[in-house]
C-alpha positions in Angstrom: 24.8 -25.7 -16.3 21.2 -25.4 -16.2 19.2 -22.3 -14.6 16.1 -23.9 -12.7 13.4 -20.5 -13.7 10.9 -20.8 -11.5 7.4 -19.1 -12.7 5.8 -17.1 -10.2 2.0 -18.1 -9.3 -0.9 -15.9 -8.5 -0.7 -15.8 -5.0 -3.4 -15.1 -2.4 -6.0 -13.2 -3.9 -9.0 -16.1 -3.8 -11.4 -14.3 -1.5 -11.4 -11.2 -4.1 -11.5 -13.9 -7.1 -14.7 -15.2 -5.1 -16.7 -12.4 -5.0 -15.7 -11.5 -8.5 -17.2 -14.7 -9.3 -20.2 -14.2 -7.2 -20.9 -11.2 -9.0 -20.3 -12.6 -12.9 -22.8 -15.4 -12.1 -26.0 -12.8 -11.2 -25.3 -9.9 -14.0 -25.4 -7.3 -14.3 -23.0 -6.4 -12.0 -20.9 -3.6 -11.1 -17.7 -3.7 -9.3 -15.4 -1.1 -8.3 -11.7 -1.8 -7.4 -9.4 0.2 -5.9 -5.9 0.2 -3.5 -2.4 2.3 -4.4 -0.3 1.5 -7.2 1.5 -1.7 -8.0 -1.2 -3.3 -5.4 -2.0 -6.1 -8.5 -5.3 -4.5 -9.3 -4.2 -5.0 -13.1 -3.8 -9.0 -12.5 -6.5 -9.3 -10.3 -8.7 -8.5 -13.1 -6.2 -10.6 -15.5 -6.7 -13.9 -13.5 -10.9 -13.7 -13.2 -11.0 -12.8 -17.0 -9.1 -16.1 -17.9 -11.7 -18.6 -19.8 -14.0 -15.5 -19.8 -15.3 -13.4 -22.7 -13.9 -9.9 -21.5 -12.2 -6.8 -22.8 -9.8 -4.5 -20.9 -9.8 -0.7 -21.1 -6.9 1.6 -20.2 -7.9 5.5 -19.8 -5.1 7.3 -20.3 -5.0 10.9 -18.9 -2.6 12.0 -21.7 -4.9 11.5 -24.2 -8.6 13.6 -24.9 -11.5 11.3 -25.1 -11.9 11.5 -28.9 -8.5 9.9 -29.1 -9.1 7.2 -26.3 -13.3 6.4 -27.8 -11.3 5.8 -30.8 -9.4 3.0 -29.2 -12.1 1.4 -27.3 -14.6 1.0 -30.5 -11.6 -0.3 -32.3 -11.3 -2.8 -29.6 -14.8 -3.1 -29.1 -14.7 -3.6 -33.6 -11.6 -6.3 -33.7 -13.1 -8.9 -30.1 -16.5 -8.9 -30.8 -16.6 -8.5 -34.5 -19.4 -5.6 -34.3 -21.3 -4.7 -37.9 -20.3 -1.8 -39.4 -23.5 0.6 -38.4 -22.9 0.4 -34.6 -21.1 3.1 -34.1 -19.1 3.3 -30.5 -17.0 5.9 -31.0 -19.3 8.2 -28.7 -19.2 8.3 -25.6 -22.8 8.0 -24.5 -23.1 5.3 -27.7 -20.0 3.2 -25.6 -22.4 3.2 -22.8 -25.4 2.8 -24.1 -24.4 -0.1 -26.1 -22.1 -2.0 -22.7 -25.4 -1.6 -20.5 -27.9 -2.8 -23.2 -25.6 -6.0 -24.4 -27.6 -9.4 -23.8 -24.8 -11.6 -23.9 -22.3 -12.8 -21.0 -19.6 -10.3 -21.0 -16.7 -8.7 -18.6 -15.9 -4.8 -19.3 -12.9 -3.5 -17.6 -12.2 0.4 -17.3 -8.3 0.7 -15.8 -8.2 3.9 -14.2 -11.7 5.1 -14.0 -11.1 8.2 -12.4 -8.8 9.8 -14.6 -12.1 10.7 -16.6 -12.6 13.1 -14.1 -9.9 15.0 -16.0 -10.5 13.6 -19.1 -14.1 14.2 -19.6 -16.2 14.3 -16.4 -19.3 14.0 -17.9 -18.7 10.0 -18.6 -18.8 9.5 -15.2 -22.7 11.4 -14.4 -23.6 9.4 -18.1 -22.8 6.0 -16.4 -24.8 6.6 -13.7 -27.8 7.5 -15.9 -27.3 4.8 -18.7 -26.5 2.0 -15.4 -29.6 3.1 -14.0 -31.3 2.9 -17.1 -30.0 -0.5 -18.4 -31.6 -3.5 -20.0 -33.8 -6.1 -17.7 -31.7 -8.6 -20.0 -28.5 -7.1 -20.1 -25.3 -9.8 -19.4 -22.6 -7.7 -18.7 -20.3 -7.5 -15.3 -18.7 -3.7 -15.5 -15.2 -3.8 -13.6 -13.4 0.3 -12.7 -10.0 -0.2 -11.1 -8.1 2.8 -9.9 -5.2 4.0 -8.2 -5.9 7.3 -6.9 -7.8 6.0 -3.5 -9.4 9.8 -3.1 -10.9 9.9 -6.2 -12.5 6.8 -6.1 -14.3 7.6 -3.4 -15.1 11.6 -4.6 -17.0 9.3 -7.2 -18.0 6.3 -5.5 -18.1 6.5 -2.4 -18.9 10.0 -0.6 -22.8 10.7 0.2 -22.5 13.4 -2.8 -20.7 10.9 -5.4 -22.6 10.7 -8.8 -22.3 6.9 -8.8 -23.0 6.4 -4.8 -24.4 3.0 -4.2 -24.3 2.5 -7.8 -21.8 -0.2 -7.5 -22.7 -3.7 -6.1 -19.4 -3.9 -4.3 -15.9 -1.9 -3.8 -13.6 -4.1 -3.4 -9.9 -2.0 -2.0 -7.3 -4.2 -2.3 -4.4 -4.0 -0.2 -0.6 -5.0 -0.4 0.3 -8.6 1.0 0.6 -9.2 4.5 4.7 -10.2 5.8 3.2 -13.8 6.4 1.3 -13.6 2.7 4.6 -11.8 1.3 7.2 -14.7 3.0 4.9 -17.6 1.2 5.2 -15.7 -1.9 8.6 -15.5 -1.6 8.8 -19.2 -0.8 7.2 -19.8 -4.0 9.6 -18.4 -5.7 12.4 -20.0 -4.0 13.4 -17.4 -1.5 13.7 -19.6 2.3 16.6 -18.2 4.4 14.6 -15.9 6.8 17.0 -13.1 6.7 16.9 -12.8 2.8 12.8 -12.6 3.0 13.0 -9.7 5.6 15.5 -8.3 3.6 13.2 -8.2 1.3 10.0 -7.5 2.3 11.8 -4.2 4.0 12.6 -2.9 0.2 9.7 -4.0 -1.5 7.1 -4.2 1.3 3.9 -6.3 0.6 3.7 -4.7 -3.3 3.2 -8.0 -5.7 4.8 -5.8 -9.0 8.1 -6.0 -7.4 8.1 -9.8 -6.8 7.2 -10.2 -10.1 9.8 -8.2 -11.4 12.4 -10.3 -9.2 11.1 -13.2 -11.1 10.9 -11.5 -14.5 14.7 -10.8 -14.2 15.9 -14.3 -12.9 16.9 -12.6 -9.2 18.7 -14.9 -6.2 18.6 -13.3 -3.5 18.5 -9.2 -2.2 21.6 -8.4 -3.1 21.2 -9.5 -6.2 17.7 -7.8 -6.5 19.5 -4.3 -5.5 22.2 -4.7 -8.3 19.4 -6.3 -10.9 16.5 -4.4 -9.9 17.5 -0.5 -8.7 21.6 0.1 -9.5 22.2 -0.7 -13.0 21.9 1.2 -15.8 18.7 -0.6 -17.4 16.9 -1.0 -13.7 13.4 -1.5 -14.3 13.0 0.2 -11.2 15.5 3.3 -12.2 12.5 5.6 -12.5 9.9 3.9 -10.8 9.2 7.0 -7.8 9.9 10.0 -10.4 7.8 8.6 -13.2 4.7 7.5 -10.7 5.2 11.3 -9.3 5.4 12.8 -12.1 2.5 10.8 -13.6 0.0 12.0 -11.0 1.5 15.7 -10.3 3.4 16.6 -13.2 5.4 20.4 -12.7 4.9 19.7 -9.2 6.2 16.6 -8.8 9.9 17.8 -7.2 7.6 19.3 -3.9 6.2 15.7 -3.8 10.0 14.1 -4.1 11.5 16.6 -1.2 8.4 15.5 1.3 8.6 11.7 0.3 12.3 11.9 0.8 12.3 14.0 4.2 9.9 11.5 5.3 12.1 9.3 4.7 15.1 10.6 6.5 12.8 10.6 10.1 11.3 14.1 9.6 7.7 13.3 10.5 6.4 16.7 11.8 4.8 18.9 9.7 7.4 21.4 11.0 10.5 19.1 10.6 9.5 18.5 6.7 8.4 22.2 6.3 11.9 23.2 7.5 13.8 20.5 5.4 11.8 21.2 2.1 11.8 25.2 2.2 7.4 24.8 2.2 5.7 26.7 4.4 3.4 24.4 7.0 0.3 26.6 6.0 0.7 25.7 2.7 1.9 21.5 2.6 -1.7 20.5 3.7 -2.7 19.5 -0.4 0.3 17.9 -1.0 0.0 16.0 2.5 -3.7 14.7 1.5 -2.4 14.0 -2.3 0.3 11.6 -0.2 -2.1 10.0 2.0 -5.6 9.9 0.3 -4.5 9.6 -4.0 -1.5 7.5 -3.8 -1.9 6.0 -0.7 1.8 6.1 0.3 1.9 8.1 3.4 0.4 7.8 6.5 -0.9 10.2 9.3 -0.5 9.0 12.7 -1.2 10.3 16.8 -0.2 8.7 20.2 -3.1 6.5 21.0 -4.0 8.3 23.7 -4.8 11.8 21.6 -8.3 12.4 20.0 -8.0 12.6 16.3 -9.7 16.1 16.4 -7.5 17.5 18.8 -4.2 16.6 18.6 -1.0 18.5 17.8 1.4 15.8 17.9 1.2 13.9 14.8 3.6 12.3 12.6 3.6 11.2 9.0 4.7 8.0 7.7 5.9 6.3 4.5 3.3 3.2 3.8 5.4 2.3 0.9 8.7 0.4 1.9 10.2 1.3 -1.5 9.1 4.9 -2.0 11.0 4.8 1.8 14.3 3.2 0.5 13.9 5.7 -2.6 14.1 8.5 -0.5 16.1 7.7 1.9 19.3 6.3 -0.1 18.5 7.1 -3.7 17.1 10.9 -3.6 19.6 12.4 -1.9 22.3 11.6 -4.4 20.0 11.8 -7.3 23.2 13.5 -9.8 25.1 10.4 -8.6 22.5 8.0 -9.6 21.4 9.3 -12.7 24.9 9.5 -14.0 25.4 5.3 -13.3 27.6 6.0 -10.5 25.8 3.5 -8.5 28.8 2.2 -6.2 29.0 4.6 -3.3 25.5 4.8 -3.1 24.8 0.9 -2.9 27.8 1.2 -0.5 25.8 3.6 1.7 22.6 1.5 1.6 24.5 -2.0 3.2 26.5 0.1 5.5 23.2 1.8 7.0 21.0 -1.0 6.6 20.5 -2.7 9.7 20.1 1.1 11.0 17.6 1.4 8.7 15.6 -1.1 8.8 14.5 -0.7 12.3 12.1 1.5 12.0 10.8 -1.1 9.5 11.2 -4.0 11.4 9.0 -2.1 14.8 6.5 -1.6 12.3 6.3 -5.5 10.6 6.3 -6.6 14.5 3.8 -3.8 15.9 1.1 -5.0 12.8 1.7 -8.6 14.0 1.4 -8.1 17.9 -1.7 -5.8 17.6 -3.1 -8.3 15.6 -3.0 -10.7 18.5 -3.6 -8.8 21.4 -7.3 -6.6 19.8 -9.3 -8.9 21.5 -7.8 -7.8 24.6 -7.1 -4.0 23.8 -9.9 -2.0 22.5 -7.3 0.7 21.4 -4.1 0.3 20.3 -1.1 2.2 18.7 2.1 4.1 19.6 2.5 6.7 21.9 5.2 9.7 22.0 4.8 13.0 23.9 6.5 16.3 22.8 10.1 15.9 25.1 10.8 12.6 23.5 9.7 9.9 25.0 8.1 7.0 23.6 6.4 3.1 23.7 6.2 1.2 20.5 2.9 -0.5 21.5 0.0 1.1 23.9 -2.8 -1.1 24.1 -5.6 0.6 26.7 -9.1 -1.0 27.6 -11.1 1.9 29.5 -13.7 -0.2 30.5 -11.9 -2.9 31.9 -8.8 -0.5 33.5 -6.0 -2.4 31.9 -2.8 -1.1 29.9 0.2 -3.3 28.2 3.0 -1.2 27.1 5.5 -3.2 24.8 8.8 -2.0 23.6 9.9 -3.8 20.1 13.8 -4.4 19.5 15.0 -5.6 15.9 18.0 -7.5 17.9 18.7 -10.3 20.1 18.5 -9.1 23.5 20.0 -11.1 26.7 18.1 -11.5 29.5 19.8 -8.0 31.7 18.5 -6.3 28.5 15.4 -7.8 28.0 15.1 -6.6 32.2 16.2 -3.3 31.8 13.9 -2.3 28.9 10.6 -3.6 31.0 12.1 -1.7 33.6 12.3 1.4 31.6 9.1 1.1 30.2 7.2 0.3 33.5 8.8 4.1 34.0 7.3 5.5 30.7 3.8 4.4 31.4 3.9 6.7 34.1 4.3 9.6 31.9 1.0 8.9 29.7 -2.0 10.6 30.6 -5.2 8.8 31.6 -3.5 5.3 32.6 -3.3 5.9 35.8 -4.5 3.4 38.2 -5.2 0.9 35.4 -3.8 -2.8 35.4 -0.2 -2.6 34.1 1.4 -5.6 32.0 4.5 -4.4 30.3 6.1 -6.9 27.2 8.7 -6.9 24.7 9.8 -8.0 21.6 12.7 -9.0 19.7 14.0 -11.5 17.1 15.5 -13.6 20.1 15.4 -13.1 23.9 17.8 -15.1 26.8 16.0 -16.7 29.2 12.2 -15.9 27.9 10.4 -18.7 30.1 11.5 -17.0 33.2 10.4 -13.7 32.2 7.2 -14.6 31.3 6.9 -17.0 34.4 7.3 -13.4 36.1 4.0 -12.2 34.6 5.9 -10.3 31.7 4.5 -10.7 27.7 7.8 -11.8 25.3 7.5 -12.3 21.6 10.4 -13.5 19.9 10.9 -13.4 15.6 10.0 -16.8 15.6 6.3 -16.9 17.0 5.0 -15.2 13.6 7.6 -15.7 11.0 
């Protein structure tokens, strides 16, 4: 028998690979590129270079910068076949000699702003020798990075040494469900079920995808087994070692909150409380979260000011840093010590549970997306005894409120009734609605008798009108 292997494509990047091309055709040019981890900044910047004349530099944040000059003039030495008496190894020589070169050429840095703990002072010497460079230099200068904050503590922010240096930042973000499903098409994924499945383990990150390819996958179960509980999973370490990475001896603090985000404790009191840290003191890992990695998210009831309110919530970004925590952290002994059974048990017991929190969110970025022309703010709204709407779309101006509850079932049509009933109720309870035009909708992946509700006035989205 013969295994069809099919080779996964580049999917879905060609507006990015445009203005990347844009920019090579009127060097110099500077680009910065940025988004969390695993995003596909790396192939990104792969796929442009193809046919091109360009070199690739890593900065490692293990290594001082005599070690890591070393490695780029070597580079530099064995692609471009430099005489002996230019000398690279410096770093204001590296500089001087990328931003005086008159000859077509692509220079990527990976991980720019680890420099900052590097050597900082590469970062103020770009900006003078950028500034300073040759009428007739040819060279397009790529920085990618990972840690979202400290891209823009140098790009970025009014007091950034190389603000407005750059001709464009480019953030790239992880696939969309509808960009995500056509991947997974492509790879030979079609039953529905199996590509929400997977999408809620993996989310819109392209490095997982490609490691379902890599290792010849069939389907979710078989990506769990493959992928997460075996005892050469690529994916074994893949939330410790990224944690570790960026925090080091801290990183356990940063493994408690991920995982008691996880588990539903979004206040800052509930995860205080579950990881023995004092509120007063898990502000820095909280901005670490959210602004570095880009994994977590801080949220308010639509209704609150962003100043004011004392109701927020934080929530995972990251599907699989989600999954990590919830089922894999929590037994970490078992794990570590291959006993992978009970816990993989755990997971398919719990997972339709699970994944409804996942599957509100997939449907709440779809709808919003189709009702903002009508909705000047929208979001979710809770108040402090408990009670919440999955969707609150509000237009001052024109006095008009839809409320939408979201459902990962199928619903009949007494259901589908007795949830607008019950939300027509909660609208009542938010402030500052009152008097407005009320519509009231729901969602699920199937509703009974859907024309006749929506004959009555009332919104319905089923599964099917996106996916």
């Amino acid at each position: 028998m013969i295994t069809k292997i099919i080779i996964m494509e580049f999917y879905n990047r060609e507006k990015e690979l445009a203005l990347m091309s844009l920019l090579d055709k009127s060097k110099p040019s500077f680009l910065v590129i940025t988004g969390k981890r695993r995003v596909g900044k790396t192939e990104l910047i792969k796929q442009f270079s193809k046919n091109r004349h360009a070199l690739y530099f890593f900065v490692d944040s293990n290594k001082s910068i005599d070690i890591l000059m070393d490695e780029f003039d070597r580079l530099l030495r064995e692609e471009m076949d430099l005489p002996g008496y230019i000398n690279v190894r410096e770093p204001e020589n590296f500089l001087k000699f990328i931003t005086s070169y008159d000859r077509d050429l692509i220079i990527a840095i990976d991980e720019f702003q680890r420099f900052l703990k590097v050597y900082p002072p590469f970062i103020t010497q770009l900006q003078r020798y950028w500034d300073m460079k040759a009428d007739n230099c040819r060279v397009f200068l790529i920085v990618s990075g990972s840690s979202i904050g400290m891209i823009r503590k140098i790009f970025i922010e009014a007091q950034a040494p190389l603000f407005k240096r750059a001709d464009n930042i480019l953030t790239l973000r992880p696939f969309t469900v509808h960009e995500t499903f056509a991947m997974l098409n492509g790879i030979g994924i079609t039953d529905l079920q199996e590509k929400l499945n997977m999408y809620f383990l993996f989310g819109g990150t392209v490095y997982y995808y490609r490691l379902f390819e890599k290792y010849q996958c069939m389907g979710f179960l078989d990506a769990l087994e493959k992928l997460v509980f075996s005892e050469f999973a690529p994916l074994k370490g893949e939330v410790r070692d990224i944690l570790i990475e960026e925090f080091a001896k801290e990183h356990s603090t940063y493994y408690e909150i991920v995982s008691a985000i996880s588990q539903g404790k979004c206040s800052m009191s509930e995860i205080s409380e579950m990881t023995h840290v004092s509120s007063s003191s898990l502000s820095p890992y909280f901005y670490d979260l959210t602004d570095l990695l880009g994994i977590v998210e801080y949220r308010i009831p639509v209704t609150d000011s962003p100043k004011k309110s004392k109701k927020g919530r934080y929530f995972l970004k990251d599907n699989f840093f989600r999954f990590y925590g919830r089922f894999i952290y929590p037994a970490l002994s078992q794990y570590m010590g291959g006993n992978y059974d009970p816990i993989m048990e755990k997971v398919l017991q719990e997972w339709q549970s699970y994944t409804g929190k996942l599957f509100e969110d997939m449907f709440r970025e779809m709808i919003a997306g189709e009702i903002s022309s009508d909705y000047r703010d929208i979001g979710s709204w809770w108040n402090r005894r408990g009670d919440e709407i999955d969707i609150l779309g509000i237009d001052r101006e024109k006095r008009k409120v839809l409320a939408v509850e979201i459902k990962n079932r199928e619903l009949t049509g007494n259901e589908a009734r007795s949830i607008l009933h019950s939300t027509a109720e909660k609208i009542k309870l938010v402030e500052g609605v009152a008097g407005m035009e009320l519509r009231t909708g729901i969602a699920a992946r199937k509703i009974e008798g859907r024309e006749a509700l929506k004959s009555e006035g009332f919104l319905v989205w089923e599964m099917g009108d996106f996916l």
